[in-house]
Every structure is written in C-alpha cells, then in structure tokens.
ChimeraX commands (.cxc) that place a marker at each C-alpha (Angstrom):
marker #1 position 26.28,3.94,17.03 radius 0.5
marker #1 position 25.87,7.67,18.24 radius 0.5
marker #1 position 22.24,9.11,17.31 radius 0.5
marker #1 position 21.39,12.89,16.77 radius 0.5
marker #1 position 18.90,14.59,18.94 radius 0.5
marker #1 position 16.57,14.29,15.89 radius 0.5
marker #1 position 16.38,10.84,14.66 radius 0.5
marker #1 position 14.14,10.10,11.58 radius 0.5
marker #1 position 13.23,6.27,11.76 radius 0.5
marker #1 position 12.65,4.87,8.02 radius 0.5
marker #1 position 11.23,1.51,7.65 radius 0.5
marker #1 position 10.84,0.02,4.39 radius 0.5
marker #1 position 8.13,-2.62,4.50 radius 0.5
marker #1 position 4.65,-2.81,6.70 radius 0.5
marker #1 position 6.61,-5.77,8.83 radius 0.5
marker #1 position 9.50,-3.72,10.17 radius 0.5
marker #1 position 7.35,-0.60,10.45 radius 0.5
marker #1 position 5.48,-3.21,12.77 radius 0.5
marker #1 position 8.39,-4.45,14.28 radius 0.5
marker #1 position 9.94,-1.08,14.98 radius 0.5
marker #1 position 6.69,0.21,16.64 radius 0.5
marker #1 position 6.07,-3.15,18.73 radius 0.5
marker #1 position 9.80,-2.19,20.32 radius 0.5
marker #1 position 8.96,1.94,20.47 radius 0.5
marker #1 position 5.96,0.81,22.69 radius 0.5
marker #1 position 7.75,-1.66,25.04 radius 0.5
marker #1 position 10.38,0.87,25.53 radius 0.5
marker #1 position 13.22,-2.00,23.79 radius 0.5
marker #1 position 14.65,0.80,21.71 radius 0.5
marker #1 position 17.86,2.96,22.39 radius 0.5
marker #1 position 15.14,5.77,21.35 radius 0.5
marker #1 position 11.72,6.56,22.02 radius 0.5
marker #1 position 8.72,8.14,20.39 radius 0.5
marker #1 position 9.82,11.27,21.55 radius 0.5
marker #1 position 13.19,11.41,19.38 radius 0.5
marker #1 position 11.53,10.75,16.38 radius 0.5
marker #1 position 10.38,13.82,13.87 radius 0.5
marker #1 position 7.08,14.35,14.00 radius 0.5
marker #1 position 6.50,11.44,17.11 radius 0.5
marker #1 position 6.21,8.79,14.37 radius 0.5
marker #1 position 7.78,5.77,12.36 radius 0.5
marker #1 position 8.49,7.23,8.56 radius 0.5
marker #1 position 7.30,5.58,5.40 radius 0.5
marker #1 position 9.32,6.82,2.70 radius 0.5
marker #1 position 11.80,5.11,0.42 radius 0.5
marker #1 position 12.34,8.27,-1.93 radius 0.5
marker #1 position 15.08,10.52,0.05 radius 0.5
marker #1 position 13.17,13.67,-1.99 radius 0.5
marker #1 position 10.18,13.00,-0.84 radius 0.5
marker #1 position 11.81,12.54,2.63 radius 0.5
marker #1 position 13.42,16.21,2.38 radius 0.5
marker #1 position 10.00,18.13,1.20 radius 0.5
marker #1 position 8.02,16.45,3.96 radius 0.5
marker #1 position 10.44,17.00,7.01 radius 0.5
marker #1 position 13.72,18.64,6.49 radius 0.5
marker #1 position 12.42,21.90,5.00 radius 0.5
marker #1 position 11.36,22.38,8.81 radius 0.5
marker #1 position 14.80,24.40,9.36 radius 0.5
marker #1 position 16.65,22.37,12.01 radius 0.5
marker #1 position 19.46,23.60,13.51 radius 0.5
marker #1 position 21.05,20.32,15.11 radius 0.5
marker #1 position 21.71,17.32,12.78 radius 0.5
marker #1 position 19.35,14.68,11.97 radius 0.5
marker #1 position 20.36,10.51,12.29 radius 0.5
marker #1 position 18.28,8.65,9.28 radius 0.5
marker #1 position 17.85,4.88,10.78 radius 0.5
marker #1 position 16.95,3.41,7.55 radius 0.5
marker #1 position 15.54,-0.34,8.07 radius 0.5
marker #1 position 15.30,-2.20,5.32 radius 0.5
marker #1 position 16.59,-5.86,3.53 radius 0.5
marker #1 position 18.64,-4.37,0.52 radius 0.5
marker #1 position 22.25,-3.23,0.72 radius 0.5
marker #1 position 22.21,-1.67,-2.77 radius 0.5
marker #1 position 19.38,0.82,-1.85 radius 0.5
marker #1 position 20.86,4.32,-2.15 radius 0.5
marker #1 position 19.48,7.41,-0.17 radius 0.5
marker #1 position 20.54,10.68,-2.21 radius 0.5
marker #1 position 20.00,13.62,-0.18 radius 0.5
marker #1 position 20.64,17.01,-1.90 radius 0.5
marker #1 position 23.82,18.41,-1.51 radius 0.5
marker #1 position 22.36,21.21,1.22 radius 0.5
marker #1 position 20.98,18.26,3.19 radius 0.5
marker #1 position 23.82,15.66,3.07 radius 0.5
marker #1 position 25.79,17.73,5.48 radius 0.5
marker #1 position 23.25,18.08,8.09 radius 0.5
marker #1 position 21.69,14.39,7.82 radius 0.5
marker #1 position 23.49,11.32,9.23 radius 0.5
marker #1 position 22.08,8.43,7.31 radius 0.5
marker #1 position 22.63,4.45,9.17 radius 0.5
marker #1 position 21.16,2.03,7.45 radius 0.5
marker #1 position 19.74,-0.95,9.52 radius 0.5
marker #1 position 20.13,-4.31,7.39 radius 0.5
marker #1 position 17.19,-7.23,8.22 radius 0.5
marker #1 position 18.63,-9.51,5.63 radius 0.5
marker #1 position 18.06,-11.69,4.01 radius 0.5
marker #1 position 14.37,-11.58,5.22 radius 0.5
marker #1 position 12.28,-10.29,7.71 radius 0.5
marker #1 position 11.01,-13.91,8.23 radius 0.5
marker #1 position 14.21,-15.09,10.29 radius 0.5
marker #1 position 12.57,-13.54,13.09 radius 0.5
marker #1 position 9.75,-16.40,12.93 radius 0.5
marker #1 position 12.23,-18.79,12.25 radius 0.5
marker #1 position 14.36,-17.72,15.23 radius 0.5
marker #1 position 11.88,-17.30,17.60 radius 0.5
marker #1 position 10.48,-20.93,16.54 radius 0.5
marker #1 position 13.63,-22.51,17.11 radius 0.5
marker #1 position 13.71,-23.60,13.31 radius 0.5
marker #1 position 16.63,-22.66,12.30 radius 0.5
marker #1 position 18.32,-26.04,11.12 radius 0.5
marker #1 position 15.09,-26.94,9.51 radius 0.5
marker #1 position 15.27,-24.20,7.26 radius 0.5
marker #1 position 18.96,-24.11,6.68 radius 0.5
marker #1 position 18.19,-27.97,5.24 radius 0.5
marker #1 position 15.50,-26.99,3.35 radius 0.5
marker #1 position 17.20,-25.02,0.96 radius 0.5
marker #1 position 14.14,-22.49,0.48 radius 0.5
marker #1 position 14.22,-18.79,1.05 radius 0.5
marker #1 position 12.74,-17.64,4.09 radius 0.5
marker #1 position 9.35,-16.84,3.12 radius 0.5
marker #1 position 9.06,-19.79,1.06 radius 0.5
marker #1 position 9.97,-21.71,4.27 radius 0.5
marker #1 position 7.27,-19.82,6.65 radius 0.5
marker #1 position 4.59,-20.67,4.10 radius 0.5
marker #1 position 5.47,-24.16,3.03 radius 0.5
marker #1 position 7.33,-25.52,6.65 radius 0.5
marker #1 position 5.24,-23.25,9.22 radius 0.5
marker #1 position 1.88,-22.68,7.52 radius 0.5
marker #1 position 2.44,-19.11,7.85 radius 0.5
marker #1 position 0.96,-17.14,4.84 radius 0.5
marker #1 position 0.90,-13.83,5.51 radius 0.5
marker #1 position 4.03,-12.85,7.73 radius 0.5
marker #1 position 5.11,-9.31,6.41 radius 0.5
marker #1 position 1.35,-8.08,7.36 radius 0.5
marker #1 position 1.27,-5.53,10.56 radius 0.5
marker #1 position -1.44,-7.90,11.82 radius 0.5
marker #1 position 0.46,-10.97,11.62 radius 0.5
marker #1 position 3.15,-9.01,13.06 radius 0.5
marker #1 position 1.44,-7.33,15.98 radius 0.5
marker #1 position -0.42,-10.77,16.79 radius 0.5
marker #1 position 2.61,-12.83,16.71 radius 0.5
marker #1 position 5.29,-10.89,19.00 radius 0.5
marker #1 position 2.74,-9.69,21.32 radius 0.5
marker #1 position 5.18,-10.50,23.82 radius 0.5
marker #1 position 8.28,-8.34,22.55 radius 0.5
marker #1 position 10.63,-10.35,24.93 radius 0.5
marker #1 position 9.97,-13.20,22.40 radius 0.5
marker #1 position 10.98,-10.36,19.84 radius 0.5
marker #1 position 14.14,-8.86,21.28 radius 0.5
marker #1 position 15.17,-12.59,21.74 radius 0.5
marker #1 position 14.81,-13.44,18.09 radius 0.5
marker #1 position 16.76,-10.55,16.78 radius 0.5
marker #1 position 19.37,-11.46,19.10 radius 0.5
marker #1 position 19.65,-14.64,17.72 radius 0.5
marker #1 position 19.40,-13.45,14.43 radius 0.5
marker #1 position 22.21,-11.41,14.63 radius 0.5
marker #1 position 24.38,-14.54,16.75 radius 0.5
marker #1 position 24.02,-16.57,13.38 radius 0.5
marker #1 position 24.35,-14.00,10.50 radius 0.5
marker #1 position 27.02,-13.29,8.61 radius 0.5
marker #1 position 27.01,-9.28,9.49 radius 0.5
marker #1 position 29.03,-7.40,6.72 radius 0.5
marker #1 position 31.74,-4.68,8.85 radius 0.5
marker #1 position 30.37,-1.70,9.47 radius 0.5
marker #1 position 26.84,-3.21,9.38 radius 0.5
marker #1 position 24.04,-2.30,11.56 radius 0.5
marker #1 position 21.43,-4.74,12.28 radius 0.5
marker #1 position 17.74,-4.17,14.49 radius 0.5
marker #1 position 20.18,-5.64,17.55 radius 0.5
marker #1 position 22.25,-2.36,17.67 radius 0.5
marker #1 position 19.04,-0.61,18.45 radius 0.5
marker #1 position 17.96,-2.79,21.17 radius 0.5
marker #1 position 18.78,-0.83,24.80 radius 0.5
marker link #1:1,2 radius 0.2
marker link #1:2,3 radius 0.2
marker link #1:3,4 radius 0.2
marker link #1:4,5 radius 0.2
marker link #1:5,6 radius 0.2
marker link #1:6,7 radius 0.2
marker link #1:7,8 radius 0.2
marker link #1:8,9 radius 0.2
marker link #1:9,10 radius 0.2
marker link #1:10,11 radius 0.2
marker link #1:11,12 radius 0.2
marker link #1:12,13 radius 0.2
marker link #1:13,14 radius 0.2
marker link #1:14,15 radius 0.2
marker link #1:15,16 radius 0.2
marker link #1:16,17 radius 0.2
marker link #1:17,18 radius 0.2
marker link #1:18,19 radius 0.2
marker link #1:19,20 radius 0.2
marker link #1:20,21 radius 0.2
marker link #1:21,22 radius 0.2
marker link #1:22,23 radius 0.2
marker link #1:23,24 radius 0.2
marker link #1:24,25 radius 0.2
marker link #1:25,26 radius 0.2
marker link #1:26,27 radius 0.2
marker link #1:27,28 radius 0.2
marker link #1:28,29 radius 0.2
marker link #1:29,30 radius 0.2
marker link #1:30,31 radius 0.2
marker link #1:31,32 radius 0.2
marker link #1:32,33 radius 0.2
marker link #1:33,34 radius 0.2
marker link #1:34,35 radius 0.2
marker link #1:35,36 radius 0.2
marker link #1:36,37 radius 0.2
marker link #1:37,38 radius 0.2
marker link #1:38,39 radius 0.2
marker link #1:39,40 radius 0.2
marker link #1:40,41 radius 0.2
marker link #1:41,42 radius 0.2
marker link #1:42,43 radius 0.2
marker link #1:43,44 radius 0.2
marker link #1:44,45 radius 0.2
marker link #1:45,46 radius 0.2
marker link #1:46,47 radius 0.2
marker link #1:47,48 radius 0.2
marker link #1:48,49 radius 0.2
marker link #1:49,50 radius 0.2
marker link #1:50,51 radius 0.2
marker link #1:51,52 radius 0.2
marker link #1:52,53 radius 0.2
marker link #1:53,54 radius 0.2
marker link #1:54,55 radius 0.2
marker link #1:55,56 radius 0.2
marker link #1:56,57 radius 0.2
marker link #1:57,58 radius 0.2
marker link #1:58,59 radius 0.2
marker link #1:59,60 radius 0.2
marker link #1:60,61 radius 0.2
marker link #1:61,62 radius 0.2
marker link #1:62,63 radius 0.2
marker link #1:63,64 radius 0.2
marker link #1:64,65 radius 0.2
marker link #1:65,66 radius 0.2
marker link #1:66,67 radius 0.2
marker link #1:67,68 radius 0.2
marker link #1:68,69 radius 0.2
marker link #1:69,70 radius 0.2
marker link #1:70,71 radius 0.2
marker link #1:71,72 radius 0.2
marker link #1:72,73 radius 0.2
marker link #1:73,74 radius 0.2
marker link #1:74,75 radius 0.2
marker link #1:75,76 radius 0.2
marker link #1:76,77 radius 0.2
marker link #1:77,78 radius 0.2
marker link #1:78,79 radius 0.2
marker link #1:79,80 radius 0.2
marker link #1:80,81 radius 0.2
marker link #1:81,82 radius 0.2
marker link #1:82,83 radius 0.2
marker link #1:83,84 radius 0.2
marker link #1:84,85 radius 0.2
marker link #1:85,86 radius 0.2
marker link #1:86,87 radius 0.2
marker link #1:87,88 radius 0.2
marker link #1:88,89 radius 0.2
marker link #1:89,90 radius 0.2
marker link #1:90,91 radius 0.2
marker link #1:91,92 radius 0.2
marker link #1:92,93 radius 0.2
marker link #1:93,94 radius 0.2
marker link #1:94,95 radius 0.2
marker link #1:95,96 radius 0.2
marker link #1:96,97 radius 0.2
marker link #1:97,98 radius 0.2
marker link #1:98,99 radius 0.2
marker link #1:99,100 radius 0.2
marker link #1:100,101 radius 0.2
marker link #1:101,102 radius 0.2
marker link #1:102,103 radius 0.2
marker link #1:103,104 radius 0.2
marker link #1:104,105 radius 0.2
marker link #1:105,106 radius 0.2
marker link #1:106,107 radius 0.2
marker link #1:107,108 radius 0.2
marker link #1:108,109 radius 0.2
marker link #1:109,110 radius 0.2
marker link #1:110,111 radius 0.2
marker link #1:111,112 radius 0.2
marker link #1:112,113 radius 0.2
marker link #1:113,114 radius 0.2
marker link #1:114,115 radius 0.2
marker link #1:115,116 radius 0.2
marker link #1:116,117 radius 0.2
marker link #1:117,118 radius 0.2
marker link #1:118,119 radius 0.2
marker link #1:119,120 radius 0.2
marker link #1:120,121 radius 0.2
marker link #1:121,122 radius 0.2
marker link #1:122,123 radius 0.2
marker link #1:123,124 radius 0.2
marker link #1:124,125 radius 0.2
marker link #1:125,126 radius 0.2
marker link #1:126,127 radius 0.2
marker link #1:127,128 radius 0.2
marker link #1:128,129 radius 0.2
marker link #1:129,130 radius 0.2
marker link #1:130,131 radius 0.2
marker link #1:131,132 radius 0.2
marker link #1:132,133 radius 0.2
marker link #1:133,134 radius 0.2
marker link #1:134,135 radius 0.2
marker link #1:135,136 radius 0.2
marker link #1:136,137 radius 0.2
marker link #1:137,138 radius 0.2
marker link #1:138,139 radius 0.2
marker link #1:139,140 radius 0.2
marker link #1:140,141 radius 0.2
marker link #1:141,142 radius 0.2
marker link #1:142,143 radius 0.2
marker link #1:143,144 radius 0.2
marker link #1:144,145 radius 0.2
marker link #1:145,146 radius 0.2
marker link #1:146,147 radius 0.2
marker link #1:147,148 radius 0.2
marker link #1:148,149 radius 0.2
marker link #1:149,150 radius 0.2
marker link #1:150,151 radius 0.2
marker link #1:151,152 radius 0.2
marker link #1:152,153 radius 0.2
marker link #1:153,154 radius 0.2
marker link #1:154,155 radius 0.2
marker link #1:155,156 radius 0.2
marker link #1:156,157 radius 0.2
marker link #1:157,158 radius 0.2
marker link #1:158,159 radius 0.2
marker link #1:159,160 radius 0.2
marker link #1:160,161 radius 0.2
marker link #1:161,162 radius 0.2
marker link #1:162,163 radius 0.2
marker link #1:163,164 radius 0.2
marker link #1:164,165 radius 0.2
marker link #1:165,166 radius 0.2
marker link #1:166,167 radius 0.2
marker link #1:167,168 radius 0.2
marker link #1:168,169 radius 0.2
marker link #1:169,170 radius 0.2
marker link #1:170,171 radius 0.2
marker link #1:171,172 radius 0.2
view
C-alpha cells in the first residue's frame, strides 16, 4: 500500500475512530498525526461533505483517503475535479469491530460455535454491553500491544477478499 504525503484518515464508527487514535498515539501506525489533514482522525461518511471541509484547501500533491469502515458496498463519490487528485483505500473491519475482543480474549471457537453475530456474542458470552463506545474502547486496549496482536489475528483467520485492505496493512 503506497500512501500520499497527505493522507486523510476516515473512520466510520466511534470504535475505530478509537481504535485508530489508540495506534496514532503508540506510534503502531505506518503514519502519524503529522500526515494527517488538519493533525486529526476524520468523521465523515458523505464524500461532499469531505470535499467542502478539506479539499477546497488547494493541494498540489495527491491526497490517500484510508477509509475504515465494516461495509464493502459503501461508495465514496468524489466530484469529477477531485477523483483525479484523491486516492481512496478503503480499510475493511468486517464483519464487526467486536472480533478484536474476541481475538484478544482468545474466544474465537466459542463464538464460531455459537452461531451469533459478533456483538450478540460480546453481550450475551462476554458480558460486554457497550463495546463500540470510545470509552470501552480506550479502557479496554490500554495496552495497544494487546491491540496490534488482535488485529493480527484477526486478519490470520479472515477470509480477506483480493485486493482487500484490512487495519493489519496499517500496522508498521
């Protein structure tokens, strides 16, 4: 994966916005802080609103999108004077952000038997109720080795479509 000089980090839910910035402050990233427009992690879905807020800014280099998010049908459409300019790599955490609990909890099997989607599992199996909250997020992977190791072994037992990119290829 080869990233601009600008790179616009897009998360799509309040757990990998917390994810992404647990990494960005451990230094775990193939990026820093500094890389990112405006120094920060984005919250934007809408690829217009994207373009009024921070390409009108008139950069001369191109821009890499990261795009995290748990939906391979979700469509960014830049406008035809951006598209050019604007690299967009989409990060897939699918199915759920949950696996990372899972993972790191060495429960795997447990939920593969239980036949329940991953948040169903955390709440039901693992008593955890609110996982996609920053807090929960924050407070549970305080120690981001436990982190990087989970999405590692996330990506070991997932099916990753070709051409997919998952939080793994942004670990350094």
């Amino acid at each position: 994966m080869e990233l601009s000089k600008y790179i616009a980090c897009i998360c799509e839910g309040s757990a990998e916005q917390a994810i992404v910035e647990l990494l960005l402050n451990n230094d775990k990233l193939i990026f820093t802080y500094d890389d990112l427009l405006d120094g920060e992690v984005i919250r934007s879905r809408s690829a217009k609103n994207f373009e009024e807020r921070y390409l009108r800014k008139g950069f001369t280099e191109k821009i890499t999108v990261l795009r995290i998010l748990d939906s391979r049908r979700e469509n960014f459409c830049l406008s035809k004077a951006y598209a050019p300019k604007i690299n967009v790599i989409n990060i897939i955490t699918a199915p759920e952000i949950e696996m990372l609990v899972i993972f790191n909890e060495n429960k795997y099997t447990e939920y593969k038997k239980s036949n329940m989607k991953p948040s169903e599992f955390c709440k039901a199996v693992m008593g955890y109720h609110n996982i996609k909250s920053i807090e929960f997020i924050r407070k549970y992977f305080y120690n981001t080795d436990f982190l990087v190791s989970a999405i590692r072994e996330y990506k070991r037992m997932s099916a990753i479509h070709r051409r997919e990119y998952t939080l793994c290829d942004l670990l350094k």
